[in-house]
C-alpha positions in Angstrom: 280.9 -277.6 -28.5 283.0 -276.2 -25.8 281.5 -276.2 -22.5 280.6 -272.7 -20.7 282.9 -271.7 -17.9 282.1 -273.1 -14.3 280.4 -270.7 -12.0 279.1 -268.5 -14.6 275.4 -268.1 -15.3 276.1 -269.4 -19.1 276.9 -272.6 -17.3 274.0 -272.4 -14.9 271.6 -272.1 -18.0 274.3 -275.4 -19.7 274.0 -277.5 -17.1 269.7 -276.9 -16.6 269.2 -277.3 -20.2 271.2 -280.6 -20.2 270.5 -282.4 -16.6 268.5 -285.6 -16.2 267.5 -285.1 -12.8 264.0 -284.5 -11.5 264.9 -282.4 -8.7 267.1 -280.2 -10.9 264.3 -279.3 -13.4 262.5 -278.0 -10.6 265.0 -276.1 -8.2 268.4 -276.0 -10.1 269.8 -273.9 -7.5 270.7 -270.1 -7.5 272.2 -268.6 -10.5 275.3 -267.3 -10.8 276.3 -263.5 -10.6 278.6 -263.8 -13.6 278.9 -263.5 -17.6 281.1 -265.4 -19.6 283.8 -262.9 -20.9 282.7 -262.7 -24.8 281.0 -266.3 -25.0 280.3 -268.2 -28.4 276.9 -268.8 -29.6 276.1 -272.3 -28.5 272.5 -274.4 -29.8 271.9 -277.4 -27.8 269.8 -279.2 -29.9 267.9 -281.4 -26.7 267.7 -280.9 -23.5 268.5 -283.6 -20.9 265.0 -285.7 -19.5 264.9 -287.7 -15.9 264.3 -291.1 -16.8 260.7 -291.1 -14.7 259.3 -289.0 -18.2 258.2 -291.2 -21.1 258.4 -289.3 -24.1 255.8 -290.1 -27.2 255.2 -289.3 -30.5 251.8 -287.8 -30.2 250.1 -286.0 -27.5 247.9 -287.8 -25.4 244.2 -286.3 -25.7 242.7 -284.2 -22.4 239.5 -285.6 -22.2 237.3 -285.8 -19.5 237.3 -282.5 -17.1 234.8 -283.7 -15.3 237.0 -286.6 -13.5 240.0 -285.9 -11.2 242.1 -288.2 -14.2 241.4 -285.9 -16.4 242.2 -282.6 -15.1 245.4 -284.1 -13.6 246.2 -285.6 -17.2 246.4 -281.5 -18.2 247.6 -280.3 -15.5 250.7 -282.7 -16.1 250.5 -281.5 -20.2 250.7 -278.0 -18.6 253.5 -278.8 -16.4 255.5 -280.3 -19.3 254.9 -277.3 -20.8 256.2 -275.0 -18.3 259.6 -277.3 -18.5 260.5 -276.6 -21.7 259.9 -273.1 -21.5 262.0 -272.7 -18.7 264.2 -274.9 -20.8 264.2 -272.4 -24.2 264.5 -269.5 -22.0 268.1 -271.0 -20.3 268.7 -272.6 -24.0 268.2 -268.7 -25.7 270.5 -267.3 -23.2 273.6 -269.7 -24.9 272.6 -269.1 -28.3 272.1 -265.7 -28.3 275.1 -264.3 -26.7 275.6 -260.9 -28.3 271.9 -259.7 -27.2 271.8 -256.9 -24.5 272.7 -258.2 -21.2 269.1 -256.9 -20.2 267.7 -259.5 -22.5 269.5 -262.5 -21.1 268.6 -261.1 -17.7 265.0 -261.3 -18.6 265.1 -264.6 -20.5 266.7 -266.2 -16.6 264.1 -264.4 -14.6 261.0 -266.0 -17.0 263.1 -269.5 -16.4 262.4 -268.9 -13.1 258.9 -268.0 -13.3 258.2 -271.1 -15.2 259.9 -273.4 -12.5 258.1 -272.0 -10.1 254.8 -272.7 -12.3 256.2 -276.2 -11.7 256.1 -276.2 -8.9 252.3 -275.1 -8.5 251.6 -277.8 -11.1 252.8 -280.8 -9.4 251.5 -279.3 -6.4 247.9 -279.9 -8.3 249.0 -283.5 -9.5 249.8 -284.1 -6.1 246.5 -283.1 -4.7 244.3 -285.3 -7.3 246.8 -288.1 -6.4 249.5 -287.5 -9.7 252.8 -286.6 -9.9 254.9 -285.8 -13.0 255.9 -289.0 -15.2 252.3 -290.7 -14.5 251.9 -289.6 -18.0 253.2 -289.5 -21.7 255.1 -286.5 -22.8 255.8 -284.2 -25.7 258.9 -282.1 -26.5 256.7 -280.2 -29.1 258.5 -276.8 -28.0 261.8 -278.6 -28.7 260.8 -279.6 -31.7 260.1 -276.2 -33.5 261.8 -273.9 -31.1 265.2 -274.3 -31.7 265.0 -273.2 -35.2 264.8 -269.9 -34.5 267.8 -268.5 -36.5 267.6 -264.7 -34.8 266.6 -263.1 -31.1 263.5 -261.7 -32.4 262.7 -265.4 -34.3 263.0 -266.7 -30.6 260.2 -264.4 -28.5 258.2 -264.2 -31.8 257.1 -267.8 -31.1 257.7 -267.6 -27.6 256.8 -264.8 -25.8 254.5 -263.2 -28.8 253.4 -266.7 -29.7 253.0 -269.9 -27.2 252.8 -267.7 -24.2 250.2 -265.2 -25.7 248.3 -268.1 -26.7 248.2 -269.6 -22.9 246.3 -266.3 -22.0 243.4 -267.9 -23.6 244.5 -271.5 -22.7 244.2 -270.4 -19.2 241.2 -268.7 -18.8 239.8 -271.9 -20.4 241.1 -274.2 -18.7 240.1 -272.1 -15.5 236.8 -272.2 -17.2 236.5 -276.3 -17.4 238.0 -276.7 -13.9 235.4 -274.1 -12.4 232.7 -276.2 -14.1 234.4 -279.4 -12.7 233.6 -278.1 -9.0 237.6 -277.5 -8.8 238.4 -274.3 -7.5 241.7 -274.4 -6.7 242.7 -275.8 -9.7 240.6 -273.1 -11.4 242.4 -270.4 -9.1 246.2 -271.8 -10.4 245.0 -271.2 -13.7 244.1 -267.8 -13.1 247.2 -267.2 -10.9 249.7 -268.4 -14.4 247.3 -266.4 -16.9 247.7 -263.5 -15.2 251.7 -264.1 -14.6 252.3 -264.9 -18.4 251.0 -261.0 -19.4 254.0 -259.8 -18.1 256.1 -262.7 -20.5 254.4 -261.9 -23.3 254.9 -258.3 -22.6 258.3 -258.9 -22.2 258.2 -260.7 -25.8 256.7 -257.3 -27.4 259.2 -255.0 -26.0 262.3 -257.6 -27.2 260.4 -257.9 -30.7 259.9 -254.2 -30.9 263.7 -253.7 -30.1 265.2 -256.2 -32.4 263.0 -255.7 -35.6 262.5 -251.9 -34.6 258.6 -252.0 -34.4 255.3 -254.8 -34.3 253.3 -255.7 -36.9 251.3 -258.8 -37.6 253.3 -259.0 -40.9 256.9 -258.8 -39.3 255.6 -260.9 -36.8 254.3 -263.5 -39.1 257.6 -263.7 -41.3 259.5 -263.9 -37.7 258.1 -267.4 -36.7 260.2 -270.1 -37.6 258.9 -272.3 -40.4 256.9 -274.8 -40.4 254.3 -272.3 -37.7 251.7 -270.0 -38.6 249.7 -268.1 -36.3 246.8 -270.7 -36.1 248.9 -272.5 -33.1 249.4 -269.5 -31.5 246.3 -267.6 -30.6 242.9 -269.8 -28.4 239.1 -268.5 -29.1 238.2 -266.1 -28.6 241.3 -264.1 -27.9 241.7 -262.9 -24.6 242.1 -259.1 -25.7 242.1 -257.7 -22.7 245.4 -259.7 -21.2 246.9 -259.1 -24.9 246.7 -255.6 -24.5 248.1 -255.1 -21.0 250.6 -257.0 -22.4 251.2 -254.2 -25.1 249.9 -256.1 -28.1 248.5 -253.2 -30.5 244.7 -253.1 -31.6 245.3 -253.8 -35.8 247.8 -256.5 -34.5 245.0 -258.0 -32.6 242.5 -257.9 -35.3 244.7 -259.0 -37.6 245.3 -262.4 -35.8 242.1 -263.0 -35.0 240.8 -262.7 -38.5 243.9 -264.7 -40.0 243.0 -267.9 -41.9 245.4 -270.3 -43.2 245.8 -270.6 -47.3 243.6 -273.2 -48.9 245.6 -275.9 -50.9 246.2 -274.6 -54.4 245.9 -271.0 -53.5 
């Protein structure tokens, strides 16, 4: 696979995708003012990882709010999260290359946004006496997300999927930490739920454009196999932030009712 062009924001999103370096997950530097002249689609299939993360198999279990371990054991699951997604937003901007430029533009400024969620997470570890890499590590984003074959694939699972499903994750978690006597770890939760309605409004408008309207059928048969909507929707769902974030009524109702088939039916 040939290499983007230096100084161009293709590369940019290359070389953050494929870097081993801490520092450069977190502040990779200004991107670049320039396209590629008519680039080729290009799927990385893994992204680099700094050597302090130790990847696993299965997720470690969040147990335990109640103890500073605990909470910093998801606040570091969290923070993993928002890496990859910063990740798959840079990684869609290579493989989608004929989307509108207003697309690619939006995928780099969410990239941003979820670096700079980061940023507030190890901030968090930091204060309950973490940091990122005291913990095991899932790519579970990498391991589905990539097979999205089309643009509208990509933010079904993204923005209309995993990052709709946070806006019940968050007001949870903000939930759990509140009842921990953790305030400002409640209040950072509440600061990324309410940031992620304008992602997952972002992930309507695209899905709208590409498969000319939203419905919880398209949507369904736009989600790269093997996912379903069970993993990506909390209870109860957070209608209010779904709605700001432009998701209709019957969609609404539609995935909160949805139930997956029983064997042999």
């Amino acid at each position: 696979m040939k290499e983007p062009e230096a100084g161009t924001i293709e590369r940019w999103a290359w070389d953050y995708v494929q870097c081993d370096s801490m520092a450069q997950k977190f502040e990779p530097g200004p991107v670049p003012a320039r396209w590629e002249v008519a680039p080729p689609a290009r799927r990385l299939l893994a992204p680099g990882r700094p050597s302090q993360l130790r990847i696993v198999r299965k997720a470690e279990k969040t147990r335990g709010m109640s103890a500073p371990s605990g909470r910093a054991r998801a606040l570091h699951t969290f923070l993993h999260h928002e890496l990859q997604a910063a990740e798959l937003m840079a990684w869609a901007v290579l493989a989608f290359p004929d989307t509108p430029e207003a697309f690619r533009a939006g995928l780099l400024r969410i990239a941003q946004d979820e670096m700079r969620h980061m940023r507030l997470y190890q901030q968090e570890l930091a204060r309950l006496g973490h940091t990122y890499g005291d913990f095991g590590v899932r790519d579970w984003f990498w391991e589905r997300i990539p097979g999205s074959v089309d643009p509208a694939a990509f933010v079904a699972v993204m923005g209309l999927g995993v990052e709709s499903a946070n806006l019940e994750h968050t007001a949870r978690y903000a939930a759990m930490f509140r009842e921990a006597g953790d305030e400002e770890g409640a209040r950072v939760q509440e600061i990324i739920g309410r940031e992620e309605i304008a992602h997952v409004r972002f992930g309507v408008r695209w899905f709208e454009f590409f498969r000319a309207g939203l419905s919880f059928e398209t949507w369904c048969r736009s989600l790269p196999p093997p996912l379903t909507p069970l993993l990506m929707r909390g209870k109860p769902l957070h209608r209010e932030a779904r709605r700001r974030a432009g998701q209709p009524e019957p969609f609404l109702d539609e995935l909160d009712a949805w139930q997956p088939a029983l064997p042999g039916s």
